[in-house]
Steps between C-alpha positions, in 0.01 A plus 500: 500500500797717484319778726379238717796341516737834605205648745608200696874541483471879524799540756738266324430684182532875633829385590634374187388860379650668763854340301386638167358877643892559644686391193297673250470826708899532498488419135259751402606753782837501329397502166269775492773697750805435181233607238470812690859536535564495121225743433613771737866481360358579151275721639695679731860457285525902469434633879748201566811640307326838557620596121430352138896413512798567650865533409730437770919433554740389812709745422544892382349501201714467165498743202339250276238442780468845560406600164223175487358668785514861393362399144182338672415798775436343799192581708720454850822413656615320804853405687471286768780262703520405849664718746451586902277779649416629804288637714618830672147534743599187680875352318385210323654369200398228250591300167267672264424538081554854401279630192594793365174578297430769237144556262192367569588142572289291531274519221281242556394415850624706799704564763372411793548727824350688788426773477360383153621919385875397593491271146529812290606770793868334558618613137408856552578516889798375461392209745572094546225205480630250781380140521198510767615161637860712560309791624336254766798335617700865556202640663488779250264728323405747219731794568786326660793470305761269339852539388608339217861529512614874456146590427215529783114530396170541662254216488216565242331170575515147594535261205227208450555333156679576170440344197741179446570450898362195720504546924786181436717681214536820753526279841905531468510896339162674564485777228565863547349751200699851487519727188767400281648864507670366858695255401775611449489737780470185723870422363409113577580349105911497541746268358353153468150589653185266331263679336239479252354739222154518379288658187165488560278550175081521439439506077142437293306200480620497133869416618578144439755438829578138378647666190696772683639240749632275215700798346610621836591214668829415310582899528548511854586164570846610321480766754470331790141624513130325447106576430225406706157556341146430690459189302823322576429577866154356517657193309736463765310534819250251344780265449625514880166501604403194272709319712359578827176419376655121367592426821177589652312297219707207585411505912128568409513227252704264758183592730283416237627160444523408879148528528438270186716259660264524798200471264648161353582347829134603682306421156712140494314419848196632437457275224659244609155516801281529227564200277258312704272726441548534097478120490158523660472737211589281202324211673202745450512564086768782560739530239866547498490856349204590769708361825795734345294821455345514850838565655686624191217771517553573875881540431438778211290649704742529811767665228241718365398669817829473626662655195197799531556551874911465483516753192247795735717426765802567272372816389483612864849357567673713157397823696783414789804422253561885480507540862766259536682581155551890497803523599650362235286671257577837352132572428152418661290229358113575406338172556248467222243097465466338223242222448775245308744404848140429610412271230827356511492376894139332425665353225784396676323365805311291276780353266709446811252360723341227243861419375641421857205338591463281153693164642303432804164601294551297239492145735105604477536344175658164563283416862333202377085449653637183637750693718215560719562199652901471541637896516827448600805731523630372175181545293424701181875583397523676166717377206879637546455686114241659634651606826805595285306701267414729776806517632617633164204726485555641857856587381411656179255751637729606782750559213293659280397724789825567633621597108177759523595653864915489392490542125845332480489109407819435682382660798193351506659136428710548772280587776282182419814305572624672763053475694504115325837426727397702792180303503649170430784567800236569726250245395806230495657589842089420627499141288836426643407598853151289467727226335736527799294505772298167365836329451679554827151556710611518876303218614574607853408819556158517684158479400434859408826604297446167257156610489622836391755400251270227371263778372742662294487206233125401582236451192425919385754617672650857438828497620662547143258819355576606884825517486529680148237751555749568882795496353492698138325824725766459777742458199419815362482740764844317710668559145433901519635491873858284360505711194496884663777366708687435205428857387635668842774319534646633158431853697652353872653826648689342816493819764883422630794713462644249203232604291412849315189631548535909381629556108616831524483620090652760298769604738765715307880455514532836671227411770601138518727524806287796757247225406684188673594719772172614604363125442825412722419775764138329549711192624373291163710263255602590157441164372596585147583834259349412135678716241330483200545661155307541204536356103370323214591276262712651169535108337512170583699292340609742217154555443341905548240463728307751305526256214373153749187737617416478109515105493122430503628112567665546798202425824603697760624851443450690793834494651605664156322831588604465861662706726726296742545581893844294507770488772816368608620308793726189588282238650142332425219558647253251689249567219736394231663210363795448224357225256730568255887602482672648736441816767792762456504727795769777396684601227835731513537764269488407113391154559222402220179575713290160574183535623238293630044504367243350604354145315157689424744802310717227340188307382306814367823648332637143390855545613662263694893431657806705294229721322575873488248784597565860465364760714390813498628650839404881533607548128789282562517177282678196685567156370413239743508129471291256677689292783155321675169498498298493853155390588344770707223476769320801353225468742705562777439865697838614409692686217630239222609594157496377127898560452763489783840711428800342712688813719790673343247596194224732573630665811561856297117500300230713587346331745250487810492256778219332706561426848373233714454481876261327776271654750323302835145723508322724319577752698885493427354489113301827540813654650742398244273596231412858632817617549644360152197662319614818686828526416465323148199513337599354229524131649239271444459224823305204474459331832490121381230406873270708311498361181482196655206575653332632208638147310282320814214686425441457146561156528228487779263656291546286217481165761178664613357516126640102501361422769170627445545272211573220676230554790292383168646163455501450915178602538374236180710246647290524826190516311571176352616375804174527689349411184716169491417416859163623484424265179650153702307606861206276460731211441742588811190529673391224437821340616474687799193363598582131464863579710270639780217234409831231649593689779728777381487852704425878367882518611610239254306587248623870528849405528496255174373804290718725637802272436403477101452837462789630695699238292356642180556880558855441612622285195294744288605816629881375552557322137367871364737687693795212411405562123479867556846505667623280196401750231655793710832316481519486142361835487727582754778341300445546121304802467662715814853335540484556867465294852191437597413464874166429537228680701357335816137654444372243287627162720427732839101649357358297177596174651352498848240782386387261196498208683330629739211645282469131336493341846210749598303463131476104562434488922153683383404225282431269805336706704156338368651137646624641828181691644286261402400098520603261212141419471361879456842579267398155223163589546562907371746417255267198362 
């Protein structure tokens, strides 16, 4: 009976699959895709740090570090820090990462260039490795040359990949490789310059690195110095990358669930047609537990071959997520198939399919043989316990499941509320709006409007399922478009003359003033002339800081080991706040010296209003007291600093400035930053236009990976749209017969049903974008702290594009009525 039964409602039930193949092929796509991940990063740990371990400081190397170093050999060495070069063949210039290598680094993996000789020919050649990206953009080759300040080498190759870089982590500062015996021929690391040093070591098997990093660790971390071993770096990419892969669990499971919801509703009718029939049934000798396995078996069979057909498809599906996620990953992924995300998704689509369709297939159970006689709308309801009871059961499994995809309780308990109140918000704004329109019904509109309106609330009616299936996919995909303009407005570079858009870095006092005059001769602004001058901490509050960086109670150490960038000035910043005390903007000679930190620096060292800090200033030690603490705007594209000296202080310390000024064009920027990098090489510019543009870009990649994520939960919510309208057709046609049967016209008919469902995909597809706009807001306003102005895409495309789509999904359901007599249609559909 149950293959009988579902030969004859083959189309309606291909469509409730259709829901269960898209949600389970996201799910198992994604799964398989993060099992991969975490596989690779063990796997591939080594060629990713390119060494076993490696030692590495901020600063010149200490004695004590020194001789940790020395005592353990290393295998390789590298300096690297960001600096200008350029490009004598045609003058170009760029921001670029300097690494001064020496040994056979790496020792795992390779260098990637081409020629593939120029890996091991640039140390012995006496040649540099440029970025091929850089090479590209500069129109240069193999044999040109570059000058890195005083120092000018030919090109051995063009530089592909090096172990621990992504295409995103070198967008900014594309790498440049030259033998580390240059360096300091290039005369670039001066007074105050950033830099790094690296010891890059291979040892045995035998070594046990966990050990070694537990005794080291607490060594250099009292010199300003840390370890990085394979293992800790495998840990943490498969932390950040655990993440991603929540995120993406939680749209394919959001997917999943819309088409669930879509099996419920379309199951609910289809039943609800039936009951006649399993009367007839009972009437017969049937039993109770017969009447409930026909359809109970067509349902497990729908998840069963919908589980099997979504879980191939997601196998296909895994094999794209490297395409769209290599940039951001410093390795490439070796897609392997297992058997259990295969298992799982027939699993799945079974569990979920028979446990969202359980409440309509369980009135089977209560239709009574006399029922035969008297169906009626309000027949064969089931007992509220058990309706209740799987409610509760529905809610425990997504729990459980969301506990297995998160593996955080808290996580998992929060995203069920957060789906239960989406869902209820949507379903309530349709109940309301039914509610509504039967209350204050507008007697007096014409015949096909209340016609149109009247269907909305008519016996198996969809408008609710409708509405939620619309409105959670347009939801999800309006709330990426809100939330990247929350992200690029935090990086908003306004191209007028108020604002800075060159940072012009490492300018020394001597060159500081040819430097404003040659920005001055191009006819640009100095908008502002940073000094800035270097220290640590001695004590805090009476306390050594060599003696705090023991404290093992104490949760956030880091500014205890760092090296602070401070400066001086009179006035505040638009980035900065006083929360606490008061500013002090000079000080004349002998005057106790009151500074002003930053909250995040108060709240990590736990000092507060009247405490004292002393610094180290270029071997100087200097008793300051704090005056105020400011909240600062570090996201801001513009120089802002932990600790703020007031002028009268600092004036006479070592000290290097950073200017600021404006161009109009890129072509003003090339100028400026040629001749600079001419005359000084050892300037570093950053043109803020193109880091904004870079910012743009990531964040368009990563809305493409969302989106693709959220084409899932669209593309389900159409599914069980047509399903929805497909599975109430033969009563609407039936309808439609008996209004033409009375004299209605093809026009009328055609313009009732397009009224209901152009009323249904608006409401839908606005109240998702409303709630979608909501939850930006408080992102907006407790998570980013910043002013949200919307984006016009979603109300100007998803809500006529949507509504449109539903309006064109229902107008082919009536096509049957329209072409042909009422007679022929009850006839066919008898």
């Amino acid at each position: 009976m149950a293959w009988r039964d579902a030969k004859a409602s083959k189309v309606r039930l291909l469509l409730f699959m259709a829901s269960i193949i898209l949600g389970i092929a996201a799910v198992v796509s994604i799964q398989l895709f993060s099992t991969n991940l975490i596989d690779n990063i063990k796997k591939q740990s080594k060629s990713i740090l390119g060494a076993d371990y490696v030692i590495k400081t901020r600063q010149v190397p200490t004695e004590r570090t020194k001789a940790i170093v020395d005592s353990l050999k290393p295998d390789a060495s590298e300096v690297n820090f960001v600096s200008m070069i350029a490009f004598p063949k045609n003058g170009g210039t760029k921001l670029v990462e300097v690494r001064g290598l020496e040994g056979d680094f790496p020792f795992y993996g390779t260098i990637d260039t081409q020629p593939t000789s120029a890996a091991v020919s640039y140390q012995e050649s006496g040649g540099a490795l440029v970025d091929a990206t850089l090479m590209l953009q500069f129109n240069i080759k193999p044999g040109d040359s570059i000058k890195v300040g005083k120092v000018t080498l030919p090109i051995s190759g063009s530089l592909k990949a090096i172990p621990g870089t992504t295409a995103i982590s070198t967008s900014v500062a594309p790498p440049i490789v030259i033998p580390n015996r240059f360096i300091e021929d290039t005369e670039l690391l001066q007074f105050g310059s950033r830099k790094e040093y690296k010891y890059f070591f291979k040892v045995a098997e035998s070594v046990n690195l966990e050990a070694l990093d537990k005794v080291l660790r607490p060594k250099l971390k009292a010199e300003s110095a840390s370890i990085n071993t394979h293992i800790r770096t495998s840990e943490r990419l498969g932390n950040r990358y655990e993440n991603v892969s929540k995120f993406l669990n939680l749209a394919a499971f959001i997917a999943l669930l819309l088409g669930c919801i879509g099996i419920a509703s379309s199951v609910h009718i289809y039943i609800k047609e039936k009951l006649r029939a399993i009367a007839v049934l009972k009437c017969l000798g049937a039993s109770r537990k017969q009447s409930f396995y026909i359809f109970l078996i067509q349902i497990a069979g729908i998840g069963i071959i919908g589980g099997l057909l979504g879980a191939l498809i997601g196998v296909g599906l895994q094999e794209l997520f490297p395409l769209f996620l290599k940039d951001f990953l410093p390795f490439t992924v070796e897609i392997s198939i297992s058997v259990q995300p295969i298992i799982m998704g027939i699993l799945l689509g079974l569990f979920m399919s028979v446990l969202f369709s359980l409440l309509p297939l369980l009135r089977t159970w209560y239709v009574s043989p006399l029922e035969v006689l008297r169906v009626d709308e309000q027949a064969s309801k089931e007992p509220l316990k058990v309706r209740l009871l799987v409610f509760a059961s529905i809610l425990v499994f997504l729990f459980l499941f969301s506990v297995w995809l998160l593996n955080d309780v808290m996580y998992a308990l929060g995203f069920i509320s957060v789906t239960v109140i989406a869902f209820s918000v949507l379903a309530g704004v349709a109940i309301l709006c039914i509610r509504g329109i039967r209350r204050y019904f507008p007697k007096r509109w014409g015949f096909t409007a209340r016609q149109s309106l009247l269907n909305l609330f008519r016996p198996n009616n969809q408008t609710v399922v409708l509405i939620v299936a619309i409105g959670l996919g347009t939801s999800l995909i309006s709330t990426l478009y809100f939330s990247k303009d929350i992200l690029l407005a935090k990086t908003d570079i306004e191209q007028t003359s108020k604002n800075a858009n060159i940072i012009i870095l490492d300018v020394q006092l001597k060159q500081r003033e040819a430097i404003e005059n040659n920005i001055k001769a191009k006819r640009l602004p100095i908008l502002s002339n940073i000094p800035i001058v270097t220290m640590r901490m001695h004590k805090i509050k009476d306390k050594l800081v060599n003696e705090l960086r023991q404290d093992s109670t104490r949760r956030r150490r880091g500014f205890l080991n760092h090296e602070f960038r401070s400066t001086y000035r009179d006035s505040l910043l638009n980035s900065e706040d006083v929360i606490r005390g008061e500013w002090v903007d000079a000080l004349g000679p002998n005057e106790p010296i009151v500074i002003s930190i930053s909250e995040n620096l108060a709240e990590s060292t736990q000092v507060d209003i009247g405490d004292t800090i002393v610094f180290n200033v270029q071997g100087v030690l200097m008793e300051t007291t704090i005056g105020s603490i400011r909240k600062v705007d570090w996201q801001q594209l513009q120089p802002n600093f932990n600790v703020v000296f007031p002028k009268g202080v600092l004036e006479k310390a070592p000290q290097f400035n950073v200017i600021l000024t404006s161009v109009t064009d890129a072509e003003s920027s090339a100028d400026l930053q040629r001749d600079l990098v001419a005359k000084y090489p050892n300037v570093s510019i950053i043109d803020l236009r193109q880091v904004y543009t870079i910012i743009e870009d990531i964040l368009d990649k990563v809305s493409w990976i969302i989106n693709f994520m959220a084409f899932f939960s669209i593309l389900t919510g159409i599914i069980v749209l047509i399903g929805s309208v497909r599975t109430s057709k033969y009563q609407r046609i039936k309808e439609s017969v008996l209004l033409r049967t009375i004299g209605a016209k093809n026009k009328q008919i055609l313009q009732i049903s397009a009224f209901e469902y152009l009323f249904l995909g608006l409401l839908g597809s606005l109240v998702g974008i409303l709630l979608a706009l909501l939850s930006s807001l408080c992102l907006a306003f407790f998570v980013f702290k910043e002013a949200f102005i919307p984006s016009l895409i979603p109300f100007l495309v998803f809500l006529p594009g949507i509504t449109l789509l539903v309006l064109a999904i229902g107008l082919t359901n009536i096509r049957t009525v329209l072409q042909s007599s009422p007679l022929e249609v009850l006839r066919r559909e008898g």
